[in-house]
C-alpha positions in Angstrom: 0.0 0.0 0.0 1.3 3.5 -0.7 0.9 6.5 1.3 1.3 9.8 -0.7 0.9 13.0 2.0 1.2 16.5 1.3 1.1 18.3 4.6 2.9 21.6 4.0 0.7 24.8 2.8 2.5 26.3 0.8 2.2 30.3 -0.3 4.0 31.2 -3.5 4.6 34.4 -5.2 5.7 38.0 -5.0 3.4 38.8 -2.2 3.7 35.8 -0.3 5.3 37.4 2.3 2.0 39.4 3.4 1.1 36.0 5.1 3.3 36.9 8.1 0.7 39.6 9.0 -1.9 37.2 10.0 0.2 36.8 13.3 -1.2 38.5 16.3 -0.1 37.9 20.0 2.5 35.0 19.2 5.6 34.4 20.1 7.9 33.8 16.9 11.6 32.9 16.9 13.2 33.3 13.8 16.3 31.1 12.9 18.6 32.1 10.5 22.7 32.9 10.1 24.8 36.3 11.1 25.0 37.1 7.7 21.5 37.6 6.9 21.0 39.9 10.4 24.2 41.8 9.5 23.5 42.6 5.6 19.6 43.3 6.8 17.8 41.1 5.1 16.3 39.8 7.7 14.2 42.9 7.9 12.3 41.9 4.7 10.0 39.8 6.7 10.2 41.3 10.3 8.7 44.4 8.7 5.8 41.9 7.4 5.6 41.2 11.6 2.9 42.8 13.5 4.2 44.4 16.3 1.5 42.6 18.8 3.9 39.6 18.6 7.3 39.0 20.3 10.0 38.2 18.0 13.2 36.7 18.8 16.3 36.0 16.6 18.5 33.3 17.0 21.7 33.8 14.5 24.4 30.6 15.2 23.5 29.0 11.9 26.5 28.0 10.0 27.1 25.5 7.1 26.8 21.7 7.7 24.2 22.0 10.3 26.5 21.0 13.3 25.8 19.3 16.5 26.7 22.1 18.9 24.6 24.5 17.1 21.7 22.3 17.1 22.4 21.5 21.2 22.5 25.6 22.0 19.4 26.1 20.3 17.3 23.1 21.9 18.1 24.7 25.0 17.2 27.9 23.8 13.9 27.0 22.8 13.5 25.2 26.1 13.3 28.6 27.7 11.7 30.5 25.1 8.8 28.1 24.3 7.3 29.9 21.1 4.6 29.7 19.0 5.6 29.6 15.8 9.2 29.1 14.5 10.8 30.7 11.0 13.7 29.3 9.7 14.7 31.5 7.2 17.9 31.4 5.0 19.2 28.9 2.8 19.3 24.7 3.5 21.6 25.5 6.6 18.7 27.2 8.1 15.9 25.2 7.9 18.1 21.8 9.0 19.0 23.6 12.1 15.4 24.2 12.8 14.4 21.0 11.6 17.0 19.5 14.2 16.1 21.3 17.1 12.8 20.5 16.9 13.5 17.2 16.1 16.0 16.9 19.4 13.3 19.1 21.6 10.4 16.8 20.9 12.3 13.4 21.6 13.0 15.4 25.2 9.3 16.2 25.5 9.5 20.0 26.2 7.6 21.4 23.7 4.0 22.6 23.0 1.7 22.8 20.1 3.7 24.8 17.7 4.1 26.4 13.7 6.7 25.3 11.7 7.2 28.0 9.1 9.8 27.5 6.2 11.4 30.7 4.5 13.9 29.6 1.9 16.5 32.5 0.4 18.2 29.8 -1.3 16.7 27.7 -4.7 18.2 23.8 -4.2 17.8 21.6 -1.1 14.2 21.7 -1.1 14.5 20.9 2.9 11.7 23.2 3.0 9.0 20.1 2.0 11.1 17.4 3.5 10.9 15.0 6.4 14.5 14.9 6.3 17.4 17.0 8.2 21.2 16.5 7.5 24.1 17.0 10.8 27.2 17.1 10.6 30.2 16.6 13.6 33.5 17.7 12.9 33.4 14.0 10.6 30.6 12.9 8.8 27.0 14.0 8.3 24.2 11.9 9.7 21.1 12.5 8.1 17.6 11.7 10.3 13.9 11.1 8.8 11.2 11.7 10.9 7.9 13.5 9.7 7.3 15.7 12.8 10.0 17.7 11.2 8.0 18.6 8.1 7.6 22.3 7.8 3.9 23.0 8.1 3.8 26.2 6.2 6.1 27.5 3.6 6.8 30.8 2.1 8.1 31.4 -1.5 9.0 34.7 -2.4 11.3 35.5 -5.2 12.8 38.7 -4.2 14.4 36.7 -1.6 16.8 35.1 -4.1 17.8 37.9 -6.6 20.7 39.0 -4.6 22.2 35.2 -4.0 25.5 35.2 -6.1 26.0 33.4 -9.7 28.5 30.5 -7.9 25.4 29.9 -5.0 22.7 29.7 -8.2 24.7 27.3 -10.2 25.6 25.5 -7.0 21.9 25.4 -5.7 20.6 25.0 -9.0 22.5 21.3 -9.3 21.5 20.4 -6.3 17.6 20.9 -7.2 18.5 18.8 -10.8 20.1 16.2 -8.8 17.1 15.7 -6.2 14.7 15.7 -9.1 16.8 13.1 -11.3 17.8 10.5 -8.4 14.2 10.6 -7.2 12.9 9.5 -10.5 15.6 6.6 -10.6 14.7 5.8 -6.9 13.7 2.5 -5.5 10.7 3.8 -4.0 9.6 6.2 -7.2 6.0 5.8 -7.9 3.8 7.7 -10.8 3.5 10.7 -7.9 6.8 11.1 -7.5 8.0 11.1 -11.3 5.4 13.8 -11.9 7.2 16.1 -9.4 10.4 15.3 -10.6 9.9 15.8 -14.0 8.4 19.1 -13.7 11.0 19.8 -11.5 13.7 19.0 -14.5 11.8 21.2 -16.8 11.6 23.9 -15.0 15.9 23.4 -14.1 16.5 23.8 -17.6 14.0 26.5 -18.7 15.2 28.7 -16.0 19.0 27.7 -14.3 20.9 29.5 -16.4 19.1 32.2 -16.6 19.5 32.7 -13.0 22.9 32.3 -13.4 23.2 35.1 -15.7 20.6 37.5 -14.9 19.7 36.8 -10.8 16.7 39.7 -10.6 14.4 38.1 -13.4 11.9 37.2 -11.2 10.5 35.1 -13.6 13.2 32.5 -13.7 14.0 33.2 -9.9 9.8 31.9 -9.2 10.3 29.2 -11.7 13.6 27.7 -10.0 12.0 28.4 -6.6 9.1 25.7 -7.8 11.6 23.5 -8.9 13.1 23.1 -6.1 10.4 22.6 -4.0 8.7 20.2 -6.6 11.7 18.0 -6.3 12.1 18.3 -3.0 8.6 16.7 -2.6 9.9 14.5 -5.0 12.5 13.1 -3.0 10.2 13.2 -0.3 7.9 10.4 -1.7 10.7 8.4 -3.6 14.1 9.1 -1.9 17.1 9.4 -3.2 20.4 7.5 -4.2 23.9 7.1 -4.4 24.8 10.1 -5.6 23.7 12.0 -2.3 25.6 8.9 -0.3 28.4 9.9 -1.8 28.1 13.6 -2.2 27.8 14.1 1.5 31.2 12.3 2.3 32.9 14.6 0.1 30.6 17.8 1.7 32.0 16.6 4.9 35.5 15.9 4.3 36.4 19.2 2.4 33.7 21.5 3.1 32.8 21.7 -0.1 29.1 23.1 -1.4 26.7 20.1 -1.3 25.6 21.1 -4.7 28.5 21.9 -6.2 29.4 17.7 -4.8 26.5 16.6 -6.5 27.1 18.2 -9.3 30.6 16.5 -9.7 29.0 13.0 -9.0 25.7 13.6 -11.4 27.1 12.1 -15.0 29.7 10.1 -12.9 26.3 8.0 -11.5 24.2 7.9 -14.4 26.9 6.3 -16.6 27.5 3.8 -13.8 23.4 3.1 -12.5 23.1 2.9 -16.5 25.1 -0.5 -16.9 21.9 -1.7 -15.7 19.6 -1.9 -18.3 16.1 -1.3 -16.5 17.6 1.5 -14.3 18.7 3.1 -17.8 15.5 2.6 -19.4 14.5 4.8 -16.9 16.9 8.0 -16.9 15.9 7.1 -20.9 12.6 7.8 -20.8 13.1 10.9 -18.2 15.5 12.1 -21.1 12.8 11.9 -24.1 10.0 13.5 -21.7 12.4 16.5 -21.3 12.8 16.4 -24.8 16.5 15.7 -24.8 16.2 12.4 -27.2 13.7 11.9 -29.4 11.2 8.4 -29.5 13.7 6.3 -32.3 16.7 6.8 -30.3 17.7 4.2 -28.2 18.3 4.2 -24.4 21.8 4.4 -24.6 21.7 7.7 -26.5 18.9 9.4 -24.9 21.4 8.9 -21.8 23.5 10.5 -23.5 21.7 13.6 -24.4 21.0 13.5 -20.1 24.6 13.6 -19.4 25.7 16.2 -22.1 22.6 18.5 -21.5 24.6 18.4 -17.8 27.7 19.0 -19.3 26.3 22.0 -20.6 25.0 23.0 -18.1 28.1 23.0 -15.8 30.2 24.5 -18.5 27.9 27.9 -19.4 27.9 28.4 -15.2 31.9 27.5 -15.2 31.4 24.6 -12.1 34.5 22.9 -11.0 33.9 18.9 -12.3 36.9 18.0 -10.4 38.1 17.9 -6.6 41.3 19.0 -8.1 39.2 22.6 -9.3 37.9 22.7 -5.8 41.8 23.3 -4.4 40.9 19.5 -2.8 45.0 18.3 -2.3 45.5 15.0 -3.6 47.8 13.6 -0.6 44.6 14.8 1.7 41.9 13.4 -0.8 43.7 10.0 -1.1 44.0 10.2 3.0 40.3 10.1 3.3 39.6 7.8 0.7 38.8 4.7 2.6 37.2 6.8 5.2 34.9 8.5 2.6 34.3 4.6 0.9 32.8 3.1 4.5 30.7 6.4 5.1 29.2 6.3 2.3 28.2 2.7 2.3 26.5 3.6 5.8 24.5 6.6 4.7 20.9 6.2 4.7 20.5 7.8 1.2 21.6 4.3 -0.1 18.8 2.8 1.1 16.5 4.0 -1.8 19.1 3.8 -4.6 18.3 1.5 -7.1 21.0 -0.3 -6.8 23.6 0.1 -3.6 27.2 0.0 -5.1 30.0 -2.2 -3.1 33.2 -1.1 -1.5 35.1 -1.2 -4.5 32.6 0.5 -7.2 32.3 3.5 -4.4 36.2 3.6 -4.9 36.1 4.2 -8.5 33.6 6.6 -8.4 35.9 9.0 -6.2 39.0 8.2 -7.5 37.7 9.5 -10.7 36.2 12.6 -9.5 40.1 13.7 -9.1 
């Protein structure tokens, strides 16, 4: 039996923000990073705040989501007990409000309370996900639990204009990469592929523009649906090797989860595709996108997938090796073996459709180098 749920309202558009007034009397806590308090951008939805509520700002987010920063907010929310919570900022934001929550209700010291999503960011989709990512100083343990699904989410596109061309591409591949390994997944059903492949059209109608002109609002909306679409996506289906992977390298050498995705994508469907029925799939993805056409054969329409990335990486100049990424090689082949094991205990595996072996997880990084 499937389950398909949908539980987050989401409000979508220019004036989406106007939602915030409907707060009277609460007590909100907004989480987000230094950056966005000391740049100001933060006031682009206090100002939406009616003054009748209390706000509090809590501003420790860093990259990664890390353990400590997760523990000194639980406790803050101990004492503050609000009624609604805003996470607002990019993925980093929203997984450290998805954590502390997660952490505060296992310790039973929370009340009835709104889980509002404000992404700045267009790519991890965390936003409409039951899944938050942490990270110690080693490796980054990502936990599933549906009490952590935002219950309201707001998606305004003058948020993102001002995000930088390297963040866009970054994000971008990280939205194309959720949408492509959810329609691969093991658990991928005809709900799941609708979400993703709307998600992939709307990547390649409106990425690179993005990329190249950040305040057309149009493309800004479109990619902002995109990345929510897939995140739902992902949601329902899961995801695959490519993330197992990814977040080994994100750990190790702090580079952009995107951007590692980005350097696995081709790298895994070339290698899921020496199965035939998982390539008849990213096939048949490929033709709806309109990438191959209905005579070519799987093997080329796969190919069209993995040059139409190619492209893509090339027009927004992304590193496609660790060696762009200023990764050493003495410290990359150091945590080789480490990288290997991680991966093959990351939970992302678990809906691949098909979980690669010691020695195939090997090849894959040695030739990201």
């Amino acid at each position: 039996m499937e389950k398909i749920d949908f539980r987050t309202t989401i409000y979508s558009g220019i004036d989406s923000l106007d939602h915030l007034r409907s707060f009277e009397n609460k007590k909100i806590w907004v989480i987000c990073d230094q950056f966005l308090v000391t740049n100001g951008s933060i006031k682009e939805i206090l100002k939406y705040i009616e003054k009748k509520n209390k706000v509090t700002v809590f501003k420790d987010v860093v990259p990664d989501t890390p353990v400590s920063v997760v523990a000194k907010g639980v406790a803050f929310i101990k004492d503050l007990q609000p009624d609604i919570i805003i996470a607002y900022g990019g993925g980093s934001s929203i997984d450290t409000a998805k954590g502390i929550l997660y952490f505060a209700r296992i310790a039973d010291f929370l009340n009835e309370i709104t889980f509002i999503a404000i992404p700045t960011t267009s790519g991890t989709g965390s936003e409409v996900t039951s899944t938050v990512v942490i990270s110690d100083q080693k490796t980054k343990h990502p936990i599933t639990d549906e009490t952590i699904l935002p219950d309201e989410v707001i998606l305004c596109p003058t948020l993102t204009v001002s995000v930088p061309p390297a963040v866009t591409a970054n994000t971008g591949m990280d939205v194309f990469t959720h949408a492509i390994e959810a329609y691969v997944a093991k658990k991928a059903t005809a709900y799941s592929d609708a979400l993703a492949q709307k998600a992939c059209e709307l990547v390649l109608e409106s990425l690179a523009t993005c990329y190249h002109n950040g305040t057309d609002l149009e493309a800004r909306s479109k990619m902002q649906q995109a990345s929510n679409l897939a995140g739902s996506a992902f949601n329902l289906a899961g995801l695959g090797m490519n993330h197992s992977i990814a977040h080994q390298i994100g750990a190790k050498f702090h580079i952009p989860h995107g951007l590692a995705n980005a350097l696995l994508m081709t790298r895994i469907i070339t290698k899921n595709s020496s199965r035939s029925e998982i390539m008849a799939r990213y096939a048949t993805l490929s033709r709806k996108l309109g990438l191959a056409t209905a005579n070519e054969c799987d093997q080329v329409a796969v190919d069209h997938l993995n040059n139409k990335i190619h492209e893509l990486q090339q027009e927004m100049n992304m590193p496609v090796r660790l060696r762009d990424c200023k990764v050493e090689y003495d410290a990359f082949e150091s945590k080789l073996e480490e990288m290997t094991k991680d991966a093959l205990q990351d939970d992302c595996r678990l809906t691949a459709p098909y979980i690669y072996n010691y020695d195939e997880i090997v090849i894959i990084l040695a030739s990201l180098y």
